[in-house]
OpenMM code with the backbone's topology and positions (N, CA, C; nanometers):
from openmm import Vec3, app, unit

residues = "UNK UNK UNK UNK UNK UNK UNK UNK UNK UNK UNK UNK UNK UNK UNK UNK UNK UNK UNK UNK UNK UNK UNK UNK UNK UNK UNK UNK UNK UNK UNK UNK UNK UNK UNK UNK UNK UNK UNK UNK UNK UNK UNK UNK UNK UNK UNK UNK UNK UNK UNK UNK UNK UNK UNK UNK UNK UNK UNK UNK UNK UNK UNK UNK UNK UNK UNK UNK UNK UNK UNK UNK UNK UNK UNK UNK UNK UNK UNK UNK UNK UNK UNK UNK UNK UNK UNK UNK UNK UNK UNK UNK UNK UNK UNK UNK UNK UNK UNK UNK UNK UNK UNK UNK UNK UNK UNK UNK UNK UNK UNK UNK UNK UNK UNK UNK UNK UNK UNK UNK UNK UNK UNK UNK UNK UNK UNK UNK UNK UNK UNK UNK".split()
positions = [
    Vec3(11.7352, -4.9689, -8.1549),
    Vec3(11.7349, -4.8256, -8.1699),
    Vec3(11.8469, -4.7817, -8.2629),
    Vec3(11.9730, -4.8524, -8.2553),
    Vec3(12.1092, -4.8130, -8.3331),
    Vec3(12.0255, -4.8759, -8.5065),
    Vec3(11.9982, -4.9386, -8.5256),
    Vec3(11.9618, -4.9897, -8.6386),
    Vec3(11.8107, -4.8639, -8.7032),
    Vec3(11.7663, -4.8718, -8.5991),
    Vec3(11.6627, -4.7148, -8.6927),
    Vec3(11.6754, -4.6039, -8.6602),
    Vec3(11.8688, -4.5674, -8.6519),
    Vec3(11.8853, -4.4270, -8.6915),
    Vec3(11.9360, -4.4642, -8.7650),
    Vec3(12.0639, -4.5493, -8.8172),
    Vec3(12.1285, -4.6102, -8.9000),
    Vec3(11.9960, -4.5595, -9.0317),
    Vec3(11.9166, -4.6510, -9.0526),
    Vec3(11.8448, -4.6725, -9.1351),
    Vec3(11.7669, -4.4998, -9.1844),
    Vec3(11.7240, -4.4327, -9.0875),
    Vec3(11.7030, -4.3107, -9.1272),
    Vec3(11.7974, -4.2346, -9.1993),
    Vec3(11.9203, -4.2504, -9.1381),
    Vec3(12.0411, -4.1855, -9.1927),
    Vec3(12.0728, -4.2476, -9.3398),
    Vec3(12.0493, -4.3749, -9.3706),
    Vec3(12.0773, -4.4338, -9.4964),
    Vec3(11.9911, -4.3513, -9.5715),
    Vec3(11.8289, -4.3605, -9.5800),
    Vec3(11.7531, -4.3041, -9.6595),
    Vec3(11.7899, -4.1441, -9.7045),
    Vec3(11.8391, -4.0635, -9.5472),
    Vec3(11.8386, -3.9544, -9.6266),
    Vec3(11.9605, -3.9219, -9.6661),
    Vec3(12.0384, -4.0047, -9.6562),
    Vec3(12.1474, -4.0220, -9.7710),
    Vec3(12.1131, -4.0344, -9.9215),
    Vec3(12.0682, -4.1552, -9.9223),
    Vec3(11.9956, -4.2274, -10.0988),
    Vec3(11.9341, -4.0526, -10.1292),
    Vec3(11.8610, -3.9893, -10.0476),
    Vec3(11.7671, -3.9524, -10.1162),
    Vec3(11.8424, -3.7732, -10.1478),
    Vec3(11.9183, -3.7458, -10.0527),
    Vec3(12.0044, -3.6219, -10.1119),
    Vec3(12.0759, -3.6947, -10.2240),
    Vec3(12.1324, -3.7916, -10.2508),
    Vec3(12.2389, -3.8190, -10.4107),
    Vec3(12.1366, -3.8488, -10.4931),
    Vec3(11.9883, -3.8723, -10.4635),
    Vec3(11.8561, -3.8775, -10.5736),
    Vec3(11.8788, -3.7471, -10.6085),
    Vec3(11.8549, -3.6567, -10.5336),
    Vec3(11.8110, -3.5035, -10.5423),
    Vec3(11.8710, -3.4245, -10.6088),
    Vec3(12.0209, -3.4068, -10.5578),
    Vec3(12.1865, -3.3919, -10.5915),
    Vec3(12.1937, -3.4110, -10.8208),
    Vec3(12.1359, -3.5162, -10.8239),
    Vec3(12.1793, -3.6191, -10.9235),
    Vec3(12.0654, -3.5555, -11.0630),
    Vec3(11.9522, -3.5505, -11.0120),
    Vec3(11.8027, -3.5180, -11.0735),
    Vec3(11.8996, -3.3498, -11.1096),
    Vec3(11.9407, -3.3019, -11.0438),
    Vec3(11.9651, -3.1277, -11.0586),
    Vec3(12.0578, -3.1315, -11.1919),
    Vec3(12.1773, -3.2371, -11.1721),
    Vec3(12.2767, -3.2346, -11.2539),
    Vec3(12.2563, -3.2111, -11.3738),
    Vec3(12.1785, -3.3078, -11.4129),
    Vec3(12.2074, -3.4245, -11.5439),
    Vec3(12.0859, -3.3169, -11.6098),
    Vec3(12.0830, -3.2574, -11.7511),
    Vec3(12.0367, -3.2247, -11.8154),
    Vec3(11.9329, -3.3273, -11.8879),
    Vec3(11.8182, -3.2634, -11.9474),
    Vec3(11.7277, -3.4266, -11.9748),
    Vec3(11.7355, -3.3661, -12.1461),
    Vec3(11.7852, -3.4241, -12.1877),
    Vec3(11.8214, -3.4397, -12.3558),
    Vec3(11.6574, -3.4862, -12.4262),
    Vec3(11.6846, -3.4994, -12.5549),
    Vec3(11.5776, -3.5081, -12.6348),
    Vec3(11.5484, -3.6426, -12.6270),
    Vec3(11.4393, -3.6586, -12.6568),
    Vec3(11.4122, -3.7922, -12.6820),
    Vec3(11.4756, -3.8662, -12.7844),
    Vec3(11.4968, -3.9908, -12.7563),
    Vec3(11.5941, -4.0736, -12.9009),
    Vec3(11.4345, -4.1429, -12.9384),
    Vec3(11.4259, -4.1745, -13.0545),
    Vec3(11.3264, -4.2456, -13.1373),
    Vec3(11.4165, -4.3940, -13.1738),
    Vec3(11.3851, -4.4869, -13.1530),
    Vec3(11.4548, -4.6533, -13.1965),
    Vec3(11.3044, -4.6698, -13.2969),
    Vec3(11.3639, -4.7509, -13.3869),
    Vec3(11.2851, -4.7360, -13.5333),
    Vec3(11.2843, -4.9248, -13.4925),
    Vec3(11.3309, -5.0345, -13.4516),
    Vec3(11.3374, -5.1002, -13.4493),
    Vec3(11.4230, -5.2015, -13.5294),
    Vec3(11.5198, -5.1077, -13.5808),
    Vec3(11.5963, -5.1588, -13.6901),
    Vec3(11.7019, -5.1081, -13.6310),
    Vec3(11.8514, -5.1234, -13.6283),
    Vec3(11.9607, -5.0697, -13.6191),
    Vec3(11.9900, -5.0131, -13.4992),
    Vec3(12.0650, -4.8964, -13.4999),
    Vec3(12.1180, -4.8313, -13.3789),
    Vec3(12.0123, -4.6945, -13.3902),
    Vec3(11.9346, -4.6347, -13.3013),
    Vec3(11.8585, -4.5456, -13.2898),
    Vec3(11.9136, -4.3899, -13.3133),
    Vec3(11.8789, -4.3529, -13.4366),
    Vec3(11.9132, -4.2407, -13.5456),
    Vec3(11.8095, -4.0944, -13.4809),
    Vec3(11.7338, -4.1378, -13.5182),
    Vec3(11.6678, -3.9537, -13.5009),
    Vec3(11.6179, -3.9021, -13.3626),
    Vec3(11.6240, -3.8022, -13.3757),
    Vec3(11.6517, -3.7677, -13.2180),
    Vec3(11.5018, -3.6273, -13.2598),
    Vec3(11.3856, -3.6395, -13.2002),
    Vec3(11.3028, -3.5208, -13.2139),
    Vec3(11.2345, -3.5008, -13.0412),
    Vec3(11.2340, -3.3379, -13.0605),
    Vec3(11.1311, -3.3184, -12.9591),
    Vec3(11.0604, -3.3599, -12.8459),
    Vec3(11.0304, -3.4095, -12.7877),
    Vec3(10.9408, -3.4997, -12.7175),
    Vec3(10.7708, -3.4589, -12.7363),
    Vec3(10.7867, -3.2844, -12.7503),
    Vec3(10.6182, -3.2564, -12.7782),
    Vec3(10.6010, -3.2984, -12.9199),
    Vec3(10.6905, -3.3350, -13.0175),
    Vec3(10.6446, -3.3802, -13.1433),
    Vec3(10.5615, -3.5356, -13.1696),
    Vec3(10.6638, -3.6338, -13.0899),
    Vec3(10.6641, -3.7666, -13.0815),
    Vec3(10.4949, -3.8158, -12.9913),
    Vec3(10.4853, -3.7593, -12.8918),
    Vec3(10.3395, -3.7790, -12.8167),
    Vec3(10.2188, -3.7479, -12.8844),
    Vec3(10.1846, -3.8165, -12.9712),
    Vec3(10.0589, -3.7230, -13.0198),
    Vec3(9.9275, -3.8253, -12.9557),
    Vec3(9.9253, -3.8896, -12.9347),
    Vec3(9.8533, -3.9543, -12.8203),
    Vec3(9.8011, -3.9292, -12.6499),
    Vec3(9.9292, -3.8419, -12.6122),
    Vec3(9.9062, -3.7447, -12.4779),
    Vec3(9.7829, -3.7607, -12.4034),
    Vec3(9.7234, -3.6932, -12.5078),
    Vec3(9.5566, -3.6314, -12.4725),
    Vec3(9.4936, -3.7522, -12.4342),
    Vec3(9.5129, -3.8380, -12.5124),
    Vec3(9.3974, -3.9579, -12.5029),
    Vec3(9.4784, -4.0515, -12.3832),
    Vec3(9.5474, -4.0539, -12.3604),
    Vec3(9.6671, -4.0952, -12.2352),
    Vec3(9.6151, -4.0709, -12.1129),
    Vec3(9.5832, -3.9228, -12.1002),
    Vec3(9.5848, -3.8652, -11.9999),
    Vec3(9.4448, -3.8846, -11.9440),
    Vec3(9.3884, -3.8905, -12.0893),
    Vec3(9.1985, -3.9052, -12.0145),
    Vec3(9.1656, -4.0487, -11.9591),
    Vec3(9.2545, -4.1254, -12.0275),
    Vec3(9.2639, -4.3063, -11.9724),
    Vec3(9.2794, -4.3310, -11.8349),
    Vec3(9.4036, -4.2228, -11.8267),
    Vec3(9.4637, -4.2517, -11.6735),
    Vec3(9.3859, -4.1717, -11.5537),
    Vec3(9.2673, -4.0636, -11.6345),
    Vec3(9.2728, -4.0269, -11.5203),
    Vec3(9.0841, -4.0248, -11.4967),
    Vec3(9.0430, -4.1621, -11.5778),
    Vec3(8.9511, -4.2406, -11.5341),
    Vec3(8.9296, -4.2938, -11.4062),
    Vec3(8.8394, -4.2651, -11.3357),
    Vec3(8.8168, -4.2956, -11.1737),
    Vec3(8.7091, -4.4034, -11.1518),
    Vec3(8.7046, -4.5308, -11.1331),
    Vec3(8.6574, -4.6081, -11.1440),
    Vec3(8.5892, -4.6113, -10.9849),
    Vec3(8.4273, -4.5749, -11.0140),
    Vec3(8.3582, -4.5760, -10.8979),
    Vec3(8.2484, -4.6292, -10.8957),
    Vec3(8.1732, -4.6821, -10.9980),
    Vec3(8.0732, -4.7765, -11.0298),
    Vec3(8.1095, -4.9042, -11.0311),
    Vec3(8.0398, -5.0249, -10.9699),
    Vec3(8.0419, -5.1393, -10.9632),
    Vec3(8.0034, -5.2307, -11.1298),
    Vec3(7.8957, -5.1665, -11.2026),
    Vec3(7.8591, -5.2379, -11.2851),
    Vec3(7.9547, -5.1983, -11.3714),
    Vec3(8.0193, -5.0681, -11.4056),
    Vec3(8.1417, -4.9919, -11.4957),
    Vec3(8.2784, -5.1054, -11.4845),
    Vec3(8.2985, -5.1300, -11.3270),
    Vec3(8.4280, -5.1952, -11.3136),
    Vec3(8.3814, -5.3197, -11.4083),
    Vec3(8.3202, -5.3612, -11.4001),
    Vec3(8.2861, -5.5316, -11.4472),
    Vec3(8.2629, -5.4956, -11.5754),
    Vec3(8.2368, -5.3732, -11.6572),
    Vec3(8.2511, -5.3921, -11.7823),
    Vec3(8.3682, -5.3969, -11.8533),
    Vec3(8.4719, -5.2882, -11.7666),
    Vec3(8.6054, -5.2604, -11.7935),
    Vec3(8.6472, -5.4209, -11.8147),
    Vec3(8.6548, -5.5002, -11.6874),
    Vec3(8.7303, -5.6219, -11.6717),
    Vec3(8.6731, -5.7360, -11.7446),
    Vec3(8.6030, -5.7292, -11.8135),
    Vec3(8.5116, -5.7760, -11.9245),
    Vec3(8.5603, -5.7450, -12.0583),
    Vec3(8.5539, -5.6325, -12.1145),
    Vec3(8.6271, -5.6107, -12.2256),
    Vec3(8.7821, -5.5838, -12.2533),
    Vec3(8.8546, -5.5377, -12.1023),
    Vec3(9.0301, -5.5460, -12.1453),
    Vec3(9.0454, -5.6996, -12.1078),
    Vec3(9.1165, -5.7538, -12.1915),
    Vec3(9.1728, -5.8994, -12.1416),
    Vec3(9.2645, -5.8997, -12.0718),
    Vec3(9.3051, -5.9879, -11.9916),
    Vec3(9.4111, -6.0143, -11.9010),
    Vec3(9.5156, -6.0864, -11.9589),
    Vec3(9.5439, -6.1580, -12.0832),
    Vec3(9.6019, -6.1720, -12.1927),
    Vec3(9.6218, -6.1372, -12.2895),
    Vec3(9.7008, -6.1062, -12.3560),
    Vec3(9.7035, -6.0688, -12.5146),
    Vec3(9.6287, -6.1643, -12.6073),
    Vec3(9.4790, -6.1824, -12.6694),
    Vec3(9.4085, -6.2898, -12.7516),
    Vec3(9.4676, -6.2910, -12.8676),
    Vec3(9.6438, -6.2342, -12.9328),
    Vec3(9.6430, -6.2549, -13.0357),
    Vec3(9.7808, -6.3356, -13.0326),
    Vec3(9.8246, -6.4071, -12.9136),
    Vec3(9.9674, -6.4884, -12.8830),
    Vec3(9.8992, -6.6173, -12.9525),
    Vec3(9.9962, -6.6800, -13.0200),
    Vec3(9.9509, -6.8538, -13.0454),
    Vec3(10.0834, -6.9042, -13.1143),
    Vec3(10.0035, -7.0143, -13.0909),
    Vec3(10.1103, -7.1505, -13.1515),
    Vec3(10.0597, -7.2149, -13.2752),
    Vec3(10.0784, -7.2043, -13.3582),
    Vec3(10.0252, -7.2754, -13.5099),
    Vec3(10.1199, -7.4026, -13.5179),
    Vec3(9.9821, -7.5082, -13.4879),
    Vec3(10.0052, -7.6165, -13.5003),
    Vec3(9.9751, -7.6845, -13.6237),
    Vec3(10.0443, -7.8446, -13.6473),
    Vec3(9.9739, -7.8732, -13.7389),
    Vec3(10.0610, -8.0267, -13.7481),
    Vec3(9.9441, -8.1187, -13.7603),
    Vec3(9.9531, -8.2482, -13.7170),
    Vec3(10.0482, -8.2672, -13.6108),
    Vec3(10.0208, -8.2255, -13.4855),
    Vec3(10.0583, -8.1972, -13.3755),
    Vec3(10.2106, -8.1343, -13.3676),
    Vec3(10.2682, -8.0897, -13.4169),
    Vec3(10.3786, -7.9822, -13.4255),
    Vec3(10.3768, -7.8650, -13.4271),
    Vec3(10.4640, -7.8015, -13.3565),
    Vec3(10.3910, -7.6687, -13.3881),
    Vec3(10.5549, -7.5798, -13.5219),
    Vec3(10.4497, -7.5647, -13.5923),
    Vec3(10.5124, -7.4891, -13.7165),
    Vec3(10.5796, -7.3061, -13.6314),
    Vec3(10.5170, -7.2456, -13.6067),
    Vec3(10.5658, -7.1105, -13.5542),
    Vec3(10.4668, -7.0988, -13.4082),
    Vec3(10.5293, -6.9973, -13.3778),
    Vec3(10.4877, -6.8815, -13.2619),
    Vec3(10.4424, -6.7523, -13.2974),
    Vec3(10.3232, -6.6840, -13.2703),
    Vec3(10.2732, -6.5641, -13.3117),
    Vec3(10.3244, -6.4947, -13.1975),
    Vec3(10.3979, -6.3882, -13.1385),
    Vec3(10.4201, -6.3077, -13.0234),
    Vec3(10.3301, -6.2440, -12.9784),
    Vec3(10.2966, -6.2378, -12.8492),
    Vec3(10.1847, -6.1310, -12.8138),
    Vec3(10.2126, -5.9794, -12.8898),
    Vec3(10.1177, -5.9509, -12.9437),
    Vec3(10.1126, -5.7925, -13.0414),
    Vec3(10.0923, -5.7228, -12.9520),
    Vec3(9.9862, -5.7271, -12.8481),
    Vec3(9.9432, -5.5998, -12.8001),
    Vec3(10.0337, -5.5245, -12.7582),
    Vec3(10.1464, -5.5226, -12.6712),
    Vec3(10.2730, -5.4257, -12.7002),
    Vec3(10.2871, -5.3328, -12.8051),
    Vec3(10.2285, -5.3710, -12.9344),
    Vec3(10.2419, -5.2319, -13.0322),
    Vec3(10.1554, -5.1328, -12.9900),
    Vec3(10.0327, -5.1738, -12.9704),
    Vec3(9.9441, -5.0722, -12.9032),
    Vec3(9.9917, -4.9197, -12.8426),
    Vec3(10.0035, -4.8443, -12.8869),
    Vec3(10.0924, -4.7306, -12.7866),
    Vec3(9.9821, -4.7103, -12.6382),
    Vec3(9.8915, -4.7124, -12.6595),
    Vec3(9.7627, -4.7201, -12.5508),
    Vec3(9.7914, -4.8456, -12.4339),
    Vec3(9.8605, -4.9817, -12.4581),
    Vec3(9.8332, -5.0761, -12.3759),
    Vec3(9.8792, -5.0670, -12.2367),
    Vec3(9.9727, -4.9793, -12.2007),
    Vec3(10.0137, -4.9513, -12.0661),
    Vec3(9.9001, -4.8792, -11.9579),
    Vec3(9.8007, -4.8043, -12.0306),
    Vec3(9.7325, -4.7232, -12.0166),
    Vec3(9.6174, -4.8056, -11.9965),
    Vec3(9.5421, -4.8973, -12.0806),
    Vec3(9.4344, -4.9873, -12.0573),
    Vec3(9.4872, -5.1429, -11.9618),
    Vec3(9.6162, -5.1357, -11.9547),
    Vec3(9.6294, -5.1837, -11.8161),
    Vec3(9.5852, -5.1418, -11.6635),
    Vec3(9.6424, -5.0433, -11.7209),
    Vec3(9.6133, -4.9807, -11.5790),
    Vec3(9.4680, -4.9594, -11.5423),
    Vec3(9.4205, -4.9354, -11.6702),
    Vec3(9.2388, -4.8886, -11.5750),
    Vec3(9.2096, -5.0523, -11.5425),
    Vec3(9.2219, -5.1636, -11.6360),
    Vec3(9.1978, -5.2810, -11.5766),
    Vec3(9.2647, -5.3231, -11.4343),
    Vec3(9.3519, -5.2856, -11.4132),
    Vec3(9.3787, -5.3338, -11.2894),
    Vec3(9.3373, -5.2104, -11.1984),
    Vec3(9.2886, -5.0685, -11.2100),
    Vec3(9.2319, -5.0148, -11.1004),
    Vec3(9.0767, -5.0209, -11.0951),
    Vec3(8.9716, -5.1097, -11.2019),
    Vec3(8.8629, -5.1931, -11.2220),
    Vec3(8.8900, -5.2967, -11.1009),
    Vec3(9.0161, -5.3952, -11.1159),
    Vec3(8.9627, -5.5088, -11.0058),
    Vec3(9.0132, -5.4748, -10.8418),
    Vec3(9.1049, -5.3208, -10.8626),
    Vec3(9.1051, -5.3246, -10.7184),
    Vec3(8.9879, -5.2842, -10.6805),
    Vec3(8.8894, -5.1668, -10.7486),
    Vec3(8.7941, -5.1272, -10.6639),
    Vec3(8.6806, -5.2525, -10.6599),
    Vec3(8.7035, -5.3612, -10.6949),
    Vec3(8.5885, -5.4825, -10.7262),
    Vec3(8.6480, -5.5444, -10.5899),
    Vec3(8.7777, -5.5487, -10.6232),
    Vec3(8.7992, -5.6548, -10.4487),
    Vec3(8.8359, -5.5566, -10.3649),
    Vec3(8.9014, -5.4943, -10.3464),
    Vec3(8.8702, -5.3583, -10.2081),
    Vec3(8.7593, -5.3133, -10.1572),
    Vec3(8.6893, -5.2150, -10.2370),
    Vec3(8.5515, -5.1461, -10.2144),
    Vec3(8.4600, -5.2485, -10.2180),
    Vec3(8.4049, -5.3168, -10.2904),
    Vec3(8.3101, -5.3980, -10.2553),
    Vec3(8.2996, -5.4969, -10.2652),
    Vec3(8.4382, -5.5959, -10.2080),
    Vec3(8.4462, -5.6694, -10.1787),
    Vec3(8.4048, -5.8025, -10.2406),
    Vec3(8.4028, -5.8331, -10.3222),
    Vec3(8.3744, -5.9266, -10.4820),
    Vec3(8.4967, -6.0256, -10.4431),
    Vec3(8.4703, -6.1379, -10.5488),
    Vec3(8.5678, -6.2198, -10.5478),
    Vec3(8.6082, -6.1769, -10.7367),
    Vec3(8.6740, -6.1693, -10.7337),
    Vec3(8.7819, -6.1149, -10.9100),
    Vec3(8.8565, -6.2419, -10.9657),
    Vec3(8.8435, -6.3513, -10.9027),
    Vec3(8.8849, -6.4650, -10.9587),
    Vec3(8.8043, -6.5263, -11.1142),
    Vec3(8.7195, -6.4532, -11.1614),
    Vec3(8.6591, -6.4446, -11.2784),
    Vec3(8.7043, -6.3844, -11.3605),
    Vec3(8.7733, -6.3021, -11.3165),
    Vec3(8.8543, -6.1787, -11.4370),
    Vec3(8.9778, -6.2444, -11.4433),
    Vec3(9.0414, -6.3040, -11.3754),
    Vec3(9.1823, -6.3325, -11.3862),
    Vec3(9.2250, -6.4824, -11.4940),
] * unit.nanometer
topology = app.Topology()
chain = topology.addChain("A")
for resn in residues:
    res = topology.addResidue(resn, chain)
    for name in ("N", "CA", "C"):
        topology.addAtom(name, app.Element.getBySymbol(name[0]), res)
């Protein structure tokens, strides 16, 4: 019993210096990193998003068809198909890095792929070991 008031009392501790903390701190502009150097221009945040729109309609895709999920998890890969190793007479000369990270979209087509295989193994109960 001493241990889960303790523990109540911790949380609403953490969570007044969350609260406390969020009020303080002013939220500044967005910094832009160019990928070069020390990060220079500083714009807007409604300037920089011009993708938003198409963001928002990704995420707020509701995956409720069975044959839909299996197309989703069918066409997003569960890997990046453009990582490799260039070999050559069994050495490998370079490394290609997974690209899809440039994608500004890929966080976004993650996500519907992975809310594709929960409703495949939750709701109706499928085995998803094919997608993975």
């Amino acid at each position: 019993m001493a241990l889960r008031n303790f523990f109540t009392q911790d949380v609403a501790l953490v969570m007044w210096t969350w609260l406390d903390s969020a009020r303080s701190t002013p939220t500044p502009h967005k910094t832009v990193h160019l990928g070069f150097g020390s990060p220079q221009l500083k714009f807007p945040s409604f300037l920089i998003d011009l993708f938003a729109p198409l963001r928002n309609w990704l995420n707020n895709i509701a995956v409720t068809e069975r044959y839909i999920a299996r197309i989703i998890c069918h066409i997003i890969p569960s890997q990046c198909p453009f990582e490799r190793d260039v070999m050559m007479f069994n050495h490998k000369l370079f490394h290609i890095p997974p690209l899809c990270k440039l994608n500004p979209l890929y966080e976004e087509f993650v996500g519907l792929r992975f809310r594709a295989l929960c409703f495949l193994a939750d709701d109706c109960g499928e085995d998803i070991s094919i997608y993975l």
